[in-house]
N, C-alpha and C positions, 0 to 999 in steps of 0.2 A: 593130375587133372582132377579137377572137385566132380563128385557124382553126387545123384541125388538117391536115396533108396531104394529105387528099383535098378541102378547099376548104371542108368545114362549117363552120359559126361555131357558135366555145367559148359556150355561151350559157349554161351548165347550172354551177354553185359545184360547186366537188371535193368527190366524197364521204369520207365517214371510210377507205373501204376505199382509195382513191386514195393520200390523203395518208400513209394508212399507207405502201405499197407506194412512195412517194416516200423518204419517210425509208428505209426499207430501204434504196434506192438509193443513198444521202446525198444524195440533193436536198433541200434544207433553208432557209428562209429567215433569211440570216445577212450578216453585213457584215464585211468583213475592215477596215474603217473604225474599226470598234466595238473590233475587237482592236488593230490599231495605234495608238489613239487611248489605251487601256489602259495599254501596253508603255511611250508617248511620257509620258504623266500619271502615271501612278502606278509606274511602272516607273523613269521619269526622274527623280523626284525621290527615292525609294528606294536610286538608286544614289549621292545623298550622302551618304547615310549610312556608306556604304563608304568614300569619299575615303578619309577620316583614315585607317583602316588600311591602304588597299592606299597613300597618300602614304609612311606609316611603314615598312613592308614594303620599299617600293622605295628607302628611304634606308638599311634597314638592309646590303638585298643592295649596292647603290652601296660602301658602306662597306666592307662583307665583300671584295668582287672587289677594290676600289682599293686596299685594305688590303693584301690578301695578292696583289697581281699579282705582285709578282717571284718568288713562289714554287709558282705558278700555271703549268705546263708541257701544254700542247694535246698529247697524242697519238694515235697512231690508234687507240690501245689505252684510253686512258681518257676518249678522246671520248664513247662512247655510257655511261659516268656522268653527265658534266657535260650531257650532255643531257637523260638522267631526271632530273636535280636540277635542272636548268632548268624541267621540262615538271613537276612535283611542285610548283614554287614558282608558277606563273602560275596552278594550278590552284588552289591554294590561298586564291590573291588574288584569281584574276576567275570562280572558280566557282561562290561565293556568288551572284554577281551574275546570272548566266549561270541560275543555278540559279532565283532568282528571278524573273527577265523569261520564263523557260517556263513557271512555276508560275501566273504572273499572264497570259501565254496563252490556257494552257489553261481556266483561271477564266473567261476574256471569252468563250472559245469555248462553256464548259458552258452559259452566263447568257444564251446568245441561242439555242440547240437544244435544251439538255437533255443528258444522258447517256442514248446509246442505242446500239448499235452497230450499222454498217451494214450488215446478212448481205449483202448480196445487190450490195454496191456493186462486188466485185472479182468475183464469179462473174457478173453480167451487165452490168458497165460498159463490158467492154471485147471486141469482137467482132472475129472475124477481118478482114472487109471494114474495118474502121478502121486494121486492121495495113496490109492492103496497100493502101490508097488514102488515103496519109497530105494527098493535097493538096486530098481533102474537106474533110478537118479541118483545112488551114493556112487554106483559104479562109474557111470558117466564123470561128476565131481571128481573124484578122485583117482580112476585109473584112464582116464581117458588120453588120449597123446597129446592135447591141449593145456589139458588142467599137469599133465607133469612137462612141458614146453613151461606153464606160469612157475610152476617150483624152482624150475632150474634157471628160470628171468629172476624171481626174487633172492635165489640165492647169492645169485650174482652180483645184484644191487646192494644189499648187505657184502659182499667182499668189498665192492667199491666203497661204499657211504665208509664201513671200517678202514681201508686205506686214507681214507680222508683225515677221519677223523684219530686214527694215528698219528699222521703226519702233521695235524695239528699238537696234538699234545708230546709228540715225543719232542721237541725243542723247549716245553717247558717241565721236563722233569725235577729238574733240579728245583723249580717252582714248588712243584707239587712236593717232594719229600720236604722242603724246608716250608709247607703252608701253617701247621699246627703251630709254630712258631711264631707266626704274622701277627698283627695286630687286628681285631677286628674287619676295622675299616680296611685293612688291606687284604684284607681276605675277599670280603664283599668285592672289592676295586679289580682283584684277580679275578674272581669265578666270573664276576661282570664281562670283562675283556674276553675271557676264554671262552664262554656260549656265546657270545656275537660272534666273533671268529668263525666258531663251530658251524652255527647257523650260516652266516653267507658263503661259505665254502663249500658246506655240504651242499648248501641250496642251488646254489651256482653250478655243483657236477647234475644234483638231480632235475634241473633243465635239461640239461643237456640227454638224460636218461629220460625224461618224459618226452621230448623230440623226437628221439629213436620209436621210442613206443607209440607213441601218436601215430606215428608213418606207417607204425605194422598194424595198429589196427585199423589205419585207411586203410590200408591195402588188401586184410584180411574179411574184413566187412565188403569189401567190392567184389573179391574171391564168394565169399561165402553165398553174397545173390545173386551170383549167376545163373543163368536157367538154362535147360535142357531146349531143345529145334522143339519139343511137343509143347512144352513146358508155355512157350513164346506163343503154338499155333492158338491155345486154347485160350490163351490172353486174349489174344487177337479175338477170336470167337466172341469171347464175351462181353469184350469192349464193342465190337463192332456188329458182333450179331450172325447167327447160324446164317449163312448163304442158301440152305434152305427156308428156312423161317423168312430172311430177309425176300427171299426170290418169289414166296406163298402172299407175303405183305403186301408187294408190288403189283403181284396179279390181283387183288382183291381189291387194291385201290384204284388201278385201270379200271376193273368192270364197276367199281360204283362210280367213277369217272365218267366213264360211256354213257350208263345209267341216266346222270344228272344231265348230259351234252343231249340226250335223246329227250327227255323232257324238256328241254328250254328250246328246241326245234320248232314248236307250234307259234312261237310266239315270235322267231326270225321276223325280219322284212322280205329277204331274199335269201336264196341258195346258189352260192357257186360252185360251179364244176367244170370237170376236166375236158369231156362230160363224164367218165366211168370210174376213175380210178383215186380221184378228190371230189371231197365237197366240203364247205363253206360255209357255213351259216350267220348271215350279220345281223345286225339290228339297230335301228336307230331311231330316238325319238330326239326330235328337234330340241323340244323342252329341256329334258333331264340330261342331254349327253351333249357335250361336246365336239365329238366325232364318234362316226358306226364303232360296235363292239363285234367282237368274234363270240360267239356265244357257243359254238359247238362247229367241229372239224373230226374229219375220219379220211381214211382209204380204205380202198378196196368194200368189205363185206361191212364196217361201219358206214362209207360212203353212199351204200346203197342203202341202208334205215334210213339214215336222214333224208335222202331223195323220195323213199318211198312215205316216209311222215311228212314231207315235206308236200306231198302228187295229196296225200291223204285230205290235207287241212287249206288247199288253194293255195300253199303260195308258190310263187313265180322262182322258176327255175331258168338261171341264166349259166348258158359257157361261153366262159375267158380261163381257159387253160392258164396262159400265163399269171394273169394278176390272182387267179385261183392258188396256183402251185406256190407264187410270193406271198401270199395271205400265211398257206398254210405252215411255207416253213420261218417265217420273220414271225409272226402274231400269235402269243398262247388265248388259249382259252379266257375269255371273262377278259380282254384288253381289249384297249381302244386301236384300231391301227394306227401307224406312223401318218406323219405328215405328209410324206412323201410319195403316197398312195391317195390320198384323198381326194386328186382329180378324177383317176380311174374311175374309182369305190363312186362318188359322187355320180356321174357318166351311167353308172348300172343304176343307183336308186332314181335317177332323173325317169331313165325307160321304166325304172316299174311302177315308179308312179303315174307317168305316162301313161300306160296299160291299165292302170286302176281307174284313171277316171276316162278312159273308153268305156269301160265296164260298167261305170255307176250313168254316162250317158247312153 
């Protein structure tokens, strides 16, 4: 069972936020198998397609130099010419190729990670105590049970890739002690034959061996982020937020909640109540609204501010328990009510209007 340093066992699957902050790191599950196996198969056989021209290339320059040697003078002055035309002509000839065995790299590399860049792999990979205590890290590298697990996978691979390529050549022995004897051209026509062979055989097992390994480094990368039951709470915590913090949040934005529902009291139309244990505050101006708004609601010891800002500033206090208690729990703060109350709600402003212009007569 995987533990983490303080001796807990990983028992918990990486969360999404984990595996994120892994790839950021470039920890990534990949097989450098996958890529070599790539570069050897499809890369290796690609490069015969070049022969022919960089063959033609090198019999032309052959020609060229052997042609013109007697007029052909090295000196120290036109040395670094014939150097840039040296270094212009290899480029020429093995850049293509060069060009493509990166191309098809980076391709094996995209096809098992993805394209992502890894912010965080150079700003937190590398820490000062790793600078100065490099024989942490020689020991880790090299005696660790991993790094000798890779020696004895590479070893291995070399017995294979050699069985292969035994088993290619031991049927053409008799080939090879009678090659010196060959004619050029058929020397060339053998060795030709015999690295193709080489190449899609080998290439072909070493599929098969980057398969294997790909599957263990899934497998070991999923092992490896697993987390500890604390490991997971403190995630949680972080993502979601201290349950005290959160619970100190809530109370603070109740009472500036209250705060604001007891300021906008003065300026109601009407107050409904239970009579004691709801109150209601609506508001409506014909003009600007649609239908009445709920502007502030409470129970109990809010219930009674509102009533008593309410007795403070004249306005009209009405009870309807019912359409009170339906205001309170269907209508948040700052909404208009439903449709489906409107006769009620209407019924109450009608009486307090009523009431108001008794007042004014």
């Amino acid at each position: 069972m995987a533990q983490n340093p303080d001796g807990m066992e990983k028992t918990e699957q990486a969360t999404p936020k984990r595996i994120t902050e892994a790839r950021e790191r470039g920890q990534v599950a990949k097989s450098m198998d996958v890529t070599t196996a790539a570069i050897l198969l499809i890369g290796g056989m690609s490069v015969f397609m070049f022969i022919g021209s960089i063959s033609h290339s090198l019999m032309d320059l052959s020609k060229s130099v052997l042609g013109n040697l007697s007029n052909i003078t090295i000196t120290q002055q036109n040395l670094p010419y014939y150097f840039m035309k040296l270094a212009l002509f290899l480029a020429k000839v093995v850049g293509p190729v060069v060009l493509l065995i990166f191309f098809i790299a980076l391709i094996a590399e995209i096809a098992q990670v993805g394209l992502k860049i890894a912010t965080k792999k150079f700003s937190e990979g590398l820490h000062f105590k790793q600078i100065f205590n490099p024989f942490k890290n020689l020991k880790r590298i090299f005696f660790s049970p991993y790094s000798l697990f890779e020696l004895g996978k590479g070893i291995l691979k070399i017995i294979i890739l050699g069985a292969v390529a035994y088993s290619v050549l031991s049927n053409k022995d008799k080939e090879l002690v009678s090659l010196l004897q060959m004619p050029f051209n058929e020397i060339v026509n053998f060795m030709f034959r015999i690295s193709l062979e080489l190449v899609w055989k080998m290439g072909t097992v070493y599929i098969l061996i980057a398969a294997m390994d790909f599957a263990f480094q899934k497998w070991k990368f999923k092992n490896d982020m697993k987390m500890t039951k604390q490991e997971v709470k403190e995630e949680w915590k972080q993502m979601e937020g201290d349950p005290m913090v959160k619970s100190r949040i809530r109370s603070i934005m109740r009472t500036q909640l209250r705060q604001i529902m007891l300021r906008n009291v003065p300026s109601a139309d009407v107050i409904l109540t239970n009579p004691t244990h709801f109150a209601v505050a609506l508001q409506y101006d014909q003009k600007g609204m649609s239908a009445p708004k709920v502007i502030a609601k409470g129970v109990d010891y809010l219930a009674l501010k509102i009533r008593e800002i309410a007795n403070e500033n004249e306005i009209p206090i009405v009870e309807n328990p019912p359409l009170t208690r339906q205001i309170y729990y269907n209508v948040e703060v700052d909404q208009e009510i439903p449709e489906e109350l409107y006769k009620a709600v209407a019924q109450v402003l009608a009486y307090v209007y009523s009431l108001r212009e008794n007042v004014v007569n």
